[in-house]
Each structure stands twice: as C-alpha cells, then as structure tokens.
C-alpha beads as a LAMMPS data file, in Angstrom:
LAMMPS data file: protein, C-alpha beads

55 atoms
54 bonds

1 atom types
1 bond types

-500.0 500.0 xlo xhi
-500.0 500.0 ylo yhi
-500.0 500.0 zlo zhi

Masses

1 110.0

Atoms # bond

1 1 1 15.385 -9.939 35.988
2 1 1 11.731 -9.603 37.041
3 1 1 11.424 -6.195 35.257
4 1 1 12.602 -8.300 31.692
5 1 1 10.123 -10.791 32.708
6 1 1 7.078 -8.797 32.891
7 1 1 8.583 -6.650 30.018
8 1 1 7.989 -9.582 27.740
9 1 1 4.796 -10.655 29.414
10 1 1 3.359 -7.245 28.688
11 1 1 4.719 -7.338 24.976
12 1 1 3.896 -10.730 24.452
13 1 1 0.500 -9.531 25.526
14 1 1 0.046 -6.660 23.565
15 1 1 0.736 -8.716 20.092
16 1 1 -1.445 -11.393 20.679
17 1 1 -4.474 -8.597 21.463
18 1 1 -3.251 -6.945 18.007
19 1 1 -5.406 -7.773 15.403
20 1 1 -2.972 -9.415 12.627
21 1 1 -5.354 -10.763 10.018
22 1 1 -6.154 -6.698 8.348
23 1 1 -5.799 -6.711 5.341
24 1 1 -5.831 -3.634 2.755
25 1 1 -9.159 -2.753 0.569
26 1 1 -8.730 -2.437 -2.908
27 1 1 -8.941 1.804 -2.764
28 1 1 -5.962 1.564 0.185
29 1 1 -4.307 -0.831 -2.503
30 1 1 -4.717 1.524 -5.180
31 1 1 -3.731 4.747 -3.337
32 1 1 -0.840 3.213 -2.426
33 1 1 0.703 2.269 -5.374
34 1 1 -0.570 5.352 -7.094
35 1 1 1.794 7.043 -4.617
36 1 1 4.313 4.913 -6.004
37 1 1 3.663 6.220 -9.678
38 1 1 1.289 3.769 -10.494
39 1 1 -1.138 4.486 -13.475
40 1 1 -3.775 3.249 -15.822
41 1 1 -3.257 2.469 -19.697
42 1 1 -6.774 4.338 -20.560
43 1 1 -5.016 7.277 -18.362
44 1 1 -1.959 7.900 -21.492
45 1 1 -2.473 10.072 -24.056
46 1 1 -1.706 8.586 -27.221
47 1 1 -0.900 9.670 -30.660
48 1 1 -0.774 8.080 -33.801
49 1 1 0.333 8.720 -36.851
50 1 1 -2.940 10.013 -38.745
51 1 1 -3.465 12.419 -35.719
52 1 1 -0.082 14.483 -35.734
53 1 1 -0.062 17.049 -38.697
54 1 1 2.731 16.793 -40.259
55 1 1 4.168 20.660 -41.913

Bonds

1 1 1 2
2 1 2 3
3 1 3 4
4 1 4 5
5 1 5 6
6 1 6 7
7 1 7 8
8 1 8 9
9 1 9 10
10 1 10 11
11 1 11 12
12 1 12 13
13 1 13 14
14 1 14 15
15 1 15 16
16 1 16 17
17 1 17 18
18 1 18 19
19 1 19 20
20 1 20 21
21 1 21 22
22 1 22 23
23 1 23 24
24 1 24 25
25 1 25 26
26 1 26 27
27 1 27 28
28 1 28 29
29 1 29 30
30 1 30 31
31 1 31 32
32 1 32 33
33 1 33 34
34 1 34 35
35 1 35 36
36 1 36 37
37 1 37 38
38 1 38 39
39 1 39 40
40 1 40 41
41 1 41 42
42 1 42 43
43 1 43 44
44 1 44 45
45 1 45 46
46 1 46 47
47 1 47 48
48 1 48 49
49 1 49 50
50 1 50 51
51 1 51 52
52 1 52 53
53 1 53 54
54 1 54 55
C-alpha cells in the first residue's frame, strides 16, 4: 500500500510541474493540418472556360 501511495504522490507531482497552458503557434497549427491534407484556395489551379482550347 505505501508503494501505491507514493506512486500517486510522485505522479500527482509530476503533472502539476507539467506545464499545461502550451499552446500551438500558428506555423505548428498550419503544419499540422497540412499533414492532414489541408490546402489554400490561391494554391488550385483553375481553368475556365476561355482558357481550355477547345479542337
């Protein structure tokens, strides 16, 4: 029972030493859900009619 007792002392320890409050900057942000498949709209080719020849 001691061993469980200092087990959670130890853990309780650890998480309140962890800093909790990071949060992401806007290049982590966008790496991220670039990795996801993520993309601009000024990034897409686009064709309209005028610019496809037509044989």
């Amino acid at each position: 029972m001691i061993g469980i007792g200092i087990g959670i002392v130890l853990a309780t320890s650890m998480m309140l030493l962890y800093k909790l409050d990071r949060t992401p900057t806007k290049a982590e942000i966008e790496e991220k859900a670039r990795s996801y498949g993520m993309h601009y709209s000024d990034e897409d080719k686009v064709f309209f009619n005028k610019d496809v020849n037509k044989k």
